[in-house]
C-alpha beads as a LAMMPS data file, in Angstrom:
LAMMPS data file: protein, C-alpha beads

90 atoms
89 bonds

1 atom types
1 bond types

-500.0 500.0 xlo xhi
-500.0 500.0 ylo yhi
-500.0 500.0 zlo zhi

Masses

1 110.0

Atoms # bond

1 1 1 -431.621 -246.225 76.449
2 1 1 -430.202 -245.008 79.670
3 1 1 -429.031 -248.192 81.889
4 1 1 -429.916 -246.431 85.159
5 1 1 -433.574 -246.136 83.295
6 1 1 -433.592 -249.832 82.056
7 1 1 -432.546 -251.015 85.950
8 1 1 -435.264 -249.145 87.190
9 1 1 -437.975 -249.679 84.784
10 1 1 -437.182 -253.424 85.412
11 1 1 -437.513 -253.358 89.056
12 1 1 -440.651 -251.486 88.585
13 1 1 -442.451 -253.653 86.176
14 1 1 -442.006 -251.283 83.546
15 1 1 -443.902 -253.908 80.163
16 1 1 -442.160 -250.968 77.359
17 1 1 -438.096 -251.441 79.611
18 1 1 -439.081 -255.464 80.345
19 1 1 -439.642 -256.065 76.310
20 1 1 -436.843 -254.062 75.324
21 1 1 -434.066 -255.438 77.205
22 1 1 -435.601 -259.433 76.706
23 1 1 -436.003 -257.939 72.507
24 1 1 -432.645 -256.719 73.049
25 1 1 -430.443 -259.551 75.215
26 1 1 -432.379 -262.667 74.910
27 1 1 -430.566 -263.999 71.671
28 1 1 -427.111 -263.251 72.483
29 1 1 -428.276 -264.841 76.375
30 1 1 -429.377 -267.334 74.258
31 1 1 -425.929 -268.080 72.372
32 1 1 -424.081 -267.613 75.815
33 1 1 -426.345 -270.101 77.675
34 1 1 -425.565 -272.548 74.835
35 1 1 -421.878 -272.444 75.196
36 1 1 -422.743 -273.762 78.727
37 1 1 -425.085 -276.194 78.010
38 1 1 -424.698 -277.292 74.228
39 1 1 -428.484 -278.182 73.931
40 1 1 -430.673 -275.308 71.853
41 1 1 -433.623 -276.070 73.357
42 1 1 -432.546 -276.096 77.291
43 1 1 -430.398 -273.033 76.588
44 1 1 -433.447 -270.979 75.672
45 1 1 -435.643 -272.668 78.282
46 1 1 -432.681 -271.088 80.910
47 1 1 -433.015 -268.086 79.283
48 1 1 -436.418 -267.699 79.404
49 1 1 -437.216 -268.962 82.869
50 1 1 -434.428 -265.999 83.819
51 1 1 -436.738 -263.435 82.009
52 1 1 -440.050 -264.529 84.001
53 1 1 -437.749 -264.512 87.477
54 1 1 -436.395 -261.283 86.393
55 1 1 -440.774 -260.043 85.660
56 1 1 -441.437 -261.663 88.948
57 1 1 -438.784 -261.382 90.946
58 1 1 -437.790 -257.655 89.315
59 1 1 -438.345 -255.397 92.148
60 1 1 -435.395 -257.018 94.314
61 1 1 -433.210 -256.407 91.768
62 1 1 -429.534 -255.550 92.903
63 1 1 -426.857 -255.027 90.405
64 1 1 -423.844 -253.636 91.377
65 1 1 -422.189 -253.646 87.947
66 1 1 -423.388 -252.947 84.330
67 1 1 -427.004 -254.221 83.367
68 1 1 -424.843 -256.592 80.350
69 1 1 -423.103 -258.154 82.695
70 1 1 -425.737 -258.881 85.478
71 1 1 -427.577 -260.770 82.380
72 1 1 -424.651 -262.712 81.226
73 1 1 -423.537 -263.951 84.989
74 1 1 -427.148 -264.837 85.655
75 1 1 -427.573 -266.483 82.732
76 1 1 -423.852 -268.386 83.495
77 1 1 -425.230 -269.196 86.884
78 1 1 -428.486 -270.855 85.589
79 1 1 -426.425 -272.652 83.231
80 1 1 -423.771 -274.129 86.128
81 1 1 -426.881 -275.114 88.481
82 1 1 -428.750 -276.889 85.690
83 1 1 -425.505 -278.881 84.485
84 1 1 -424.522 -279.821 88.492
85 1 1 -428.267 -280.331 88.453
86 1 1 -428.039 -283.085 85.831
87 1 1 -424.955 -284.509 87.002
88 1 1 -426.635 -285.341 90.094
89 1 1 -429.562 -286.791 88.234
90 1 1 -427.196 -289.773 86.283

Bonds

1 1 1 2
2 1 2 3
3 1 3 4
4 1 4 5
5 1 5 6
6 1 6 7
7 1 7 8
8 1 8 9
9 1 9 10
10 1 10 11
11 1 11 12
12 1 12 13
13 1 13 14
14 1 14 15
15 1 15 16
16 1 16 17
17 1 17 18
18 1 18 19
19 1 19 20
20 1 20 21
21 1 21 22
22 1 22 23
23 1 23 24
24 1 24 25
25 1 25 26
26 1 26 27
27 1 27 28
28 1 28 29
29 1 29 30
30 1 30 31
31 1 31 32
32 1 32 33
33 1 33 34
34 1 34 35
35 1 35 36
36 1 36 37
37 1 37 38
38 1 38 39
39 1 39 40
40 1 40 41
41 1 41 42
42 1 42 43
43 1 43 44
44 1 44 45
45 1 45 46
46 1 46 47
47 1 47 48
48 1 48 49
49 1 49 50
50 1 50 51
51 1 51 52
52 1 52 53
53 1 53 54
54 1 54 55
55 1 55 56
56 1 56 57
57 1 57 58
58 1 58 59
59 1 59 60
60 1 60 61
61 1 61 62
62 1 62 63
63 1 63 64
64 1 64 65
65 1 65 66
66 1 66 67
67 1 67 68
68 1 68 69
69 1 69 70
70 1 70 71
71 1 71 72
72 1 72 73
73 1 73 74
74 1 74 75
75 1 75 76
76 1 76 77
77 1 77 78
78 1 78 79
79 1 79 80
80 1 80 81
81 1 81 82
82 1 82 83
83 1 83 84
84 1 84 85
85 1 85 86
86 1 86 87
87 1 87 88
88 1 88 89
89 1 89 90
């Protein structure tokens, strides 16, 4: 599919564009998130709280590079804030 579609169908709600790019992304976001974070479990909990933000949140979307790599720095981003996160916890 056309990125400029994908970005577009995601910022408006598009269900068909939303389920393709989480079918598409989610387990190599998945395997990304878990070089960050080493646990299985919290890695896909990152990646999956980024999917509802991106549902919710969608319509503010702002990517000024590729859709691939607005995916992979949000999901890097998650990953840094949960680990300082739990740092600050111990």
């Amino acid at each position: 599919m056309d990125e400029k579609y994908l970005i577009d169908g995601l910022r408006n709600n598009n269900k068909v564009v939303f389920d393709f790019v989480f079918t598409y992304y989610y387990s190599s976001l998945c395997a990304y998130a878990r070089r960050w974070v080493i646990d299985e479990d919290t890695a896909e909990d990152l990646v999956q709280d980024f999917f509802v933000h991106l549902w919710i949140e969608g319509h503010r979307l702002e990517i000024t590079s590729s859709l691939k790599s607005y995916l992979f720095a949000s999901i890097r981003n998650r990953s840094i804030n949960y680990l300082k996160h739990n740092q600050v916890k111990k």
